[in-house]
N, C-alpha and C positions, 0 to 999 in steps of 0.2 A: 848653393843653398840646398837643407834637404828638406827633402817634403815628407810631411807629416803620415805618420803612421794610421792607413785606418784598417777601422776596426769591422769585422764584417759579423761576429759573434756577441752573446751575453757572456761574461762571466760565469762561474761558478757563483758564486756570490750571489751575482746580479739573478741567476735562474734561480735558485732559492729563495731568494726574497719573492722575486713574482709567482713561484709554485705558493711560498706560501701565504700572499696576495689573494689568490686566486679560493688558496682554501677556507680560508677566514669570509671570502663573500660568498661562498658556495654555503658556509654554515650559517649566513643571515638570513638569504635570500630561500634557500631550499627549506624550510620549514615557514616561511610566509607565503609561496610558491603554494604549497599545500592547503595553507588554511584560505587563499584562494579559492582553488579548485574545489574547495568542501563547499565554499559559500557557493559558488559558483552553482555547485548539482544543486544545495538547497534551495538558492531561487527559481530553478527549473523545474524541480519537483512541485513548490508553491504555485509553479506559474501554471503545471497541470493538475493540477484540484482545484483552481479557480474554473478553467475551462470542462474541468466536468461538471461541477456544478453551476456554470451557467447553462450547462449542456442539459441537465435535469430540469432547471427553471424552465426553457424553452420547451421542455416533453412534456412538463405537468400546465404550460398553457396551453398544451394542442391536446390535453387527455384530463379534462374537467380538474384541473388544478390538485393532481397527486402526484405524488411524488413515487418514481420508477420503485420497483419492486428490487426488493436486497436480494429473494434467494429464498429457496426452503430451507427452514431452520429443519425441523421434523424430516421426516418420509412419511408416502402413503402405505397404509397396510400393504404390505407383500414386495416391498421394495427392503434392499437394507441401506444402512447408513453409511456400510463399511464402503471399498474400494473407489472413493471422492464419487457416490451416486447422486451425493446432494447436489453438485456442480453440476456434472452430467444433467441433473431430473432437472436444474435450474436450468439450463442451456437450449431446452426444448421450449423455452417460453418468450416471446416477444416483448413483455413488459420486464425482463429480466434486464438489470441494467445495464451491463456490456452491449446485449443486445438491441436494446431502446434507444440509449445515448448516444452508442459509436458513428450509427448516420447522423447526428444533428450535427454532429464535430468532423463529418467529412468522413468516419471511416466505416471498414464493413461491419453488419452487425456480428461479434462473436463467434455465433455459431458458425457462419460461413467462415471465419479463419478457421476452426477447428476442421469443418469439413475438408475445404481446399488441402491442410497439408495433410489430414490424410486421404486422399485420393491420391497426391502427389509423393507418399510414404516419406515426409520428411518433417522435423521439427518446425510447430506454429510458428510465425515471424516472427511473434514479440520477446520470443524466448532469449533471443542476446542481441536486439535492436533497443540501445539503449536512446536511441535519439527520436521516441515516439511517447507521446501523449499517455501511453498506456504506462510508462515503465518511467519507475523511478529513478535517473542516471546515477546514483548512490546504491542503489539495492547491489549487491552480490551474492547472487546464491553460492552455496557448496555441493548443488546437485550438477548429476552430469546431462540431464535434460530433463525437461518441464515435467509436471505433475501429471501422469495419464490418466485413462478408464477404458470402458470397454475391452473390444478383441481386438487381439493382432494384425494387420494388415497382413498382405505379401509381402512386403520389405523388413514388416518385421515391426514396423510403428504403431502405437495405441494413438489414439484419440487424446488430446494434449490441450493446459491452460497453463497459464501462468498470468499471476496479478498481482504487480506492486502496490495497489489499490485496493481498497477492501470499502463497499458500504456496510453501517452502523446496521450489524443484525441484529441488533434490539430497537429499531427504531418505531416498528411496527409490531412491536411484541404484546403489549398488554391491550392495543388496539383492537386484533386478533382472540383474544384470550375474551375481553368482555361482548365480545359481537357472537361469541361461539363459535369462531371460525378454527380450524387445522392448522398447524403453525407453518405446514409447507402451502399454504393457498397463497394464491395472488388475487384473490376474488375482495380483497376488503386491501386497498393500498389509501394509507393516512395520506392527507391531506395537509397542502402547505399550509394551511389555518388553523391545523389539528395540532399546530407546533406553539404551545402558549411562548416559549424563552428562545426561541428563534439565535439569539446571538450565542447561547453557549450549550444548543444541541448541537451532537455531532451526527454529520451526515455522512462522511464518509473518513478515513484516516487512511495514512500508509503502514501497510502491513508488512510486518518482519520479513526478510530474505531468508533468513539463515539462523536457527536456532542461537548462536552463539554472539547475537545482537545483545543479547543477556549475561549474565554471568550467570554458571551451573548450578548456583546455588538459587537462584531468581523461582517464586512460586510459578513463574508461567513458563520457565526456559523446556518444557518435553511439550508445551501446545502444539499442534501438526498445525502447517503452514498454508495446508494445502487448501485454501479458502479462495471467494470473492466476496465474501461477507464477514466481518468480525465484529470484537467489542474491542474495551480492552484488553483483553488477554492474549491478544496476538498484537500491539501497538509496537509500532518499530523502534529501535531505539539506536540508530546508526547515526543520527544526525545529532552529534555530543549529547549522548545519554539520552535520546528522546525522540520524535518524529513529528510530523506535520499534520492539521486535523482539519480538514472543510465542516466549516457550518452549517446551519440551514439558513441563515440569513447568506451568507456566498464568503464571508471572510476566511482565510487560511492563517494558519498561526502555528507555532513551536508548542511545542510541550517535550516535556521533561517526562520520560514512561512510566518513573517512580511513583510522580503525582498523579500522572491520569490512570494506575491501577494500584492507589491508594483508596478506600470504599468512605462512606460518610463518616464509620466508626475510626477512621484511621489508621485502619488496618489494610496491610493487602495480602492475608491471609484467604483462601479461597474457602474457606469453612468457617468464614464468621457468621455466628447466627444472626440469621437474620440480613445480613451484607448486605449494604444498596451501596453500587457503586454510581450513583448519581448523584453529585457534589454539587456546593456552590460553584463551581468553576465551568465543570463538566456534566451533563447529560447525556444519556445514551436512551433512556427508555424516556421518553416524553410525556407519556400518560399514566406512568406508574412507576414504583422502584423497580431499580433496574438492577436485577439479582444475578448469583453467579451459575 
């Protein structure tokens, strides 16, 4: 009797068919692979602007129920605006909200990250630690390190931020303006009562990484990124045409960049007379229109 021939290989045949097995589930699979991992950053991003702003609710009950300070919009006489001094002049302040918040959520205030790496002449933590509170795991910058100021260390390193995170720097804007206060003071910080529509002001939004969040033709695509405070005119738009927005009541929610830097006129032209961009939908200035 003979015994039966085996077989130790595939075919020609039989490897083509599974090579092209193989490619047919690699073209299903790898583009739902993706819109996972998109969803994926977007609920992590959502899940850290809930923790900031519970993180503020917790600072404005232990500080007569105000709400942390965004940042100097202004400078004081003899300061200038240019070389990110806003940040800088904000960083020197304890009700600043990096610096206020970051202990309530466990971490250091701000200024001591800026400090530490430079003494240690090396890039802030947050700068490409994307698995932190601070950073949007979506954001991508196109810079090759964080925003500086100030002077040179020895190694050669400035003074450094970076914030996927931006508080609503018109939040306390006409707050300020009718009290007679300087727009860079922290001496007059609105209160969480001071907010009549609570569900559809914004407290704080994710701010653009990378100018090209935009298409080149977009009225806001040359805004400089280099902020911890914005409006809309820096609103990110990496998370399918748009980005995430905290409340003042603590809800986090999508938007679309087009609509929340579209103005009450329907315009999102940045020289509409007159402009308020504070809509049915959206609020930024609370106590008054909220201008460009």
């Amino acid at each position: 009797m003979r015994r039966p021939v085996s077989r130790s290989a595939f075919t020609l045949v039989e490897l083509l068919v599974t090579v092209a097995v193989i490619g047919i589930l690699l073209g299903v699979l790898v583009p739902s692979l993706g819109t996972v991992m998109a969803n994926a950053r977007a609920t992590r991003s959502m899940s850290n602007l809930r923790q900031w702003g519970a993180g503020m609710q917790a600072w404005g009950n232990a500080n007569n129920e105000r709400i942390p300070w965004e940042g100097a919009k202004g400078m004081p006489d003899g300061l200038s605006p240019a070389s990110n001094a806003n940040v800088a002049f904000s960083l020197q302040n304890s009700n600043f909200w990096p610096n206020a918040v970051g202990p309530i959520l466990g971490l250091q205030p701000y200024s001591e990250m800026v400090e530490e790496a430079f003494r240690e002449q090396r890039n802030i933590s947050v700068w490409d630690n994307r698995d932190t509170v601070w950073n949007d795991p979506a954001a991508q910058s196109d810079r090759d390190r964080p925003w500086e100021f100030g002077e040179a260390g020895k190694g050669g390193y400035l003074r450094q931020f970076w914030f996927s995170y931006a508080m609503n720097i018109r939040l306390n804007n006409t707050w300020l303006t009718d009290g007679n206060f300087p727009e860079f003071t922290n001496d007059r910080l609105v209160g969480w009562a001071n907010i009549p529509h609570a569900d559809r002001t914004v407290l704080m939004l994710e701010l653009r990484a990378r100018p090209d969040e935009l298409p080149q033709d977009d009225p806001h695509y040359t805004r400089n990124l280099n902020r911890a405070q914005s409006s809309w005119k820096r609103f990110a738009a990496r998370h399918q045409g748009g980005g995430h927005i905290l409340f003042v009541d603590g809800h986090v929610a999508w938007a679309l960049n087009r609509e929340v830097t579209t103005n009450a006129q329907g315009s999102r032209d940045p020289a509409t007379p007159n402009g308020d961009w504070n809509t049915s939908k959206y609020i930024f200035d609370p106590t008054g229109p909220a201008r460009h």
